[in-house]
C-alpha positions, 0 to 999 in steps of 0.5 A: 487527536482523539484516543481511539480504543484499540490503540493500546491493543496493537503495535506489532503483527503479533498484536495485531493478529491477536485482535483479528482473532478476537474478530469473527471471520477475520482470521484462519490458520491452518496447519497443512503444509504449503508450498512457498512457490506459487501455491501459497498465494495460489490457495490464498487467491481463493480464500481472500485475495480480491482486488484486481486478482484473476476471478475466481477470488474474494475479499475474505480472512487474513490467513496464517500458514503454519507449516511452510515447506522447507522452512521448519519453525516460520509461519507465513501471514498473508491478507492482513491488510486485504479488508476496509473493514479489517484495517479499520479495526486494526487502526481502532476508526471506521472504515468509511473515515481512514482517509481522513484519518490518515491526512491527520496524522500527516499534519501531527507527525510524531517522530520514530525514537530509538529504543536502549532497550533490546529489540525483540528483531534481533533475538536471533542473529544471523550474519553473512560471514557465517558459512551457513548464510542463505537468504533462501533458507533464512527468509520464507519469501513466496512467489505469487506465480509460477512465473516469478523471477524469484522468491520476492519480499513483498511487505519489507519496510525498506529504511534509509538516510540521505547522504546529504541531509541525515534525514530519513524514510519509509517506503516499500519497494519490490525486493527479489532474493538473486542469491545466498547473500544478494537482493535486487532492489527496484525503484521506479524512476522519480516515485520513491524517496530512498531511490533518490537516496540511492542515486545520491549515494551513488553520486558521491561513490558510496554504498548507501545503508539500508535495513528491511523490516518485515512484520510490523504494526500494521499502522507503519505498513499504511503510513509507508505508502504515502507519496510527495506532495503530501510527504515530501523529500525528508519527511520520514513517513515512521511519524505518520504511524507514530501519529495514528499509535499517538506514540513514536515507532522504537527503532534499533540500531542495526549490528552490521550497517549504520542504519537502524531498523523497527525494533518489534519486527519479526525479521530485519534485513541488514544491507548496502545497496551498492553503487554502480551496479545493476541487476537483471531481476530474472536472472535466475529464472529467466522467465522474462517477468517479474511479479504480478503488480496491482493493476493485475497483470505480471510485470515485466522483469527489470533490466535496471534493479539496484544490488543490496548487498546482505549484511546481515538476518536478524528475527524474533524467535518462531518468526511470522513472515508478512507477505501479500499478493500484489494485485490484492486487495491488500494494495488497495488498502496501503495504496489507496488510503494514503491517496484518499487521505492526500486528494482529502487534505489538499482539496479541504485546504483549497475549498473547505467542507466542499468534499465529503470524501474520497475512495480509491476503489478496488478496481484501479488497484487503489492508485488509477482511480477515485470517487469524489464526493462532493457537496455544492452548498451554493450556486458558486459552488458549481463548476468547483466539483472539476477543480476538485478533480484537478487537485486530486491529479495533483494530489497524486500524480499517477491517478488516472480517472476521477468520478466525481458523485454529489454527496447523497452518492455512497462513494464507497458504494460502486453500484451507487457510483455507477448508479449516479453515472446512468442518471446523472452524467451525459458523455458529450458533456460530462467527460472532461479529458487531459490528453499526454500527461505522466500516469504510471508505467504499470498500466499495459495502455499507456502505450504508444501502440494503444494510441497515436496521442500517446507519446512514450510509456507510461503517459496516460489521458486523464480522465474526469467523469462528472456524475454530479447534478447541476446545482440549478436542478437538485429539485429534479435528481432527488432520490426516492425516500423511505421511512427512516427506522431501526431494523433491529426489532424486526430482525433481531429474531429471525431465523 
């Protein structure tokens, strides 16, 4: 793989900050005190949210709140993953190429080592015996909403091994604080591989070790969110960012249970998720919700999340807590670009050079929806642009819709997708439908009430749009052409 020229620049949030400072309009601070419950991602909703949040909000800065209230010495960033752009100079490629750049990086995996050295997360060690123990006070976790069932992780990298096989996984989960010593866990049902974990665990009657890394390289929070098929069960998605660093992740062994978390994190939770025991995730609000999800709307409070019980706090000195808002844009990047990189890699194996690119846009949160774009290089090409779709639906299971745009359509570009959609695409026979098929349980439609073809929740109609030309009819669809300059001499010294 080629060396890319801010690899060496970031390995941690820290670093990670750091060149976000060097980059203008990319990162603000700010030393007025906030409230952690609804008003930080309440103030954040205008600076820089985006994504499927409520309007008003807009892609803006990452953003570091300084003094948070009731938690002297910890600072709060949020945002840092909520820009294209913004990850891309966090990865050191282009915007329009991390799809790509991530599928390679799934094919030269380099695994996590564990470091002799000591770990920067456990500078500071807090253990659950000690009489002063609250993950309350210990962990500045906002709320998105008044509405939350509590004070919810958001960025945690939950790390864990199979009982069976000793292979372990990455993976982000929906963590809520339910008490001093007490997190519920909620896994959706056959998504994510340490939930299968949990349940073999549970199987054999055994507490399964977990840790939680909070504030971390910005390569593991994007590599964590891939999903099987491209990483199947015993892939441990740590080597998906020690690709893209072209280094392994340092882990370090945990000092309360046998696990080991990424040794340069900002906070490591050490715990058990407990076996035949399940949370009520609002219990303590009692508010009937959970927290906004990445559709944009506030998901409903879980009856059946799993208890991890605390071990143990570790952090580095002045710790920085990493959080997101849940329906932001900063979804759309860890979700979405792993998508992009899996349709990617699956449809270039099946018909290589067909597909150009692929973007899972903002508005379907980065998992519901993806533009392909397809180039037909000769007349048998035409009928593949649909295959295609087909193997993006395979690719990622929960993909709802699919727009399939020819290859002078900026897929990036949502005017220009729909462009294509007004001139080249005909609804009686450009719409392809594949009634009754799983989707995801977060989209409010995929309900028996929304329609009689739908049989249980969480069962959508997937959908193909065919916004693409007729190979036979390219002569008629080409697009007006200007004169191809460079802008700069005009431009350089306007006012």
């Amino acid at each position: 793989m080629e060396h890319r020229e801010n690899d060496y620049k970031v390995n941690d949030l820290r670093s990670a900050l750091d060149l976000l400072r060097s980059l203008p309009g990319q990162l603000i601070e700010t030393d007025t005190e906030v409230e952690p419950m609804a008003e930080l991602s309440g103030v954040y909703r205008h600076v820089g949210a985006g994504g499927t949040v409520m309007r008003p909000t807009k892609e803006g800065p990452a953003m570091i709140f300084n003094h948070v209230k009731g938690h002297p010495g910890a600072r709060v960033a949020i945002g840092l993953l909520a820009s294209r752009k913004r990850v891309a100079a966090l990865l050191g490629g282009k915007p329009e190429d991390l799809g790509k750049m991530l599928y390679r990086s799934v094919d030269h995996p380099i695994p996590p080592v564990v470091t002799k050295e000591p770990a920067p997360c456990q500078q500071v060690v807090h253990r659950a015996d000690e009489e002063d123990f609250d993950l309350y006070k210990l962990v500045p976790a906002p709320t998105n909403t008044p509405d939350d069932a509590g004070p919810y992780i958001t960025m945690g990298m939950c790390y864990a091994t199979h009982p069976d096989t000793g292979l372990s996984d990455v993976t982000i989960h929906r963590l809520c604080i339910q008490g001093k010593d007490e997190l519920s866990i909620f896994f959706t049902p056959g998504a994510r591989h340490i939930g299968a974990m949990a349940e073999r665990a549970e199987q054999l009657g055994q507490k399964l070790p977990i840790s939680i890394s909070i504030g971390v390289d910005p390569a593991i929070e994007i590599g964590s969110c891939f999903e099987p098929p491209t990483t199947p069960l015993g892939y441990d998605e740590l080597a998906v960012a020690g690709a893209l660093r072209e280094k392994p992740v340092e882990l370090c062994k945990c000092l309360t249970v046998n696990e080991r978390a990424i040794a340069n994190a900002e906070y490591v939770i050490e715990g058990e998720v407990i076996p035949g025991v399940r949370v009520q995730e609002d219990q303590n609000s009692h508010t009937g919700y959970a927290m906004p999800e990445f559709p944009g709307y506030t998901g409903p409070a879980s009856s059946n999340c799993w208890l991890i019980k605390v071990k143990a706090v570790t952090h580095r000195e002045n710790p920085i807590m990493q959080t997101c808002i849940g329906p932001s844009e900063e979804h759309v990047s860890m979700a979405g670009i792993p998508t992009e990189a899996s349709i990617y890699g699956m449809v270039e194996k099946a018909m290589p050079g067909r597909l150009k690119n692929v973007y899972c846009a903002s508005a379907g949160g980065g998992k519901y929806m993806a533009v392909l774009q397809f180039q037909k290089k000769e007349a048998s090409d035409e009928g593949r642009q649909r295959q295609a779709a087909l193997l993006a639906f395979s690719a990622f299971s929960e993909l709802k819709h699919v727009f399939l745009v020819d290859d002078d359509v900026d897929c990036f570009d949502m005017n220009d997708v729909l462009w294509a959609m007004n001139t080249r695409f005909q609804g009686d026979a450009d719409i392809i439908t594949i009634p009754g098929v799983r989707c995801h349980p977060l989209d409010p439609s995929n309900d028996p009430s929304c329609s009689v073809s739908i049989r249980d929740h969480g069962i959508a109609c997937k959908t193909i749009f065919d916004c693409t030309v007729p190979f036979d009819q390219k002569d008629r669809f080409k697009r007006a052409r200007f004169m191809d300059v460079d802008p700069e001499k005009w431009t350089k010294n306007t006012k």
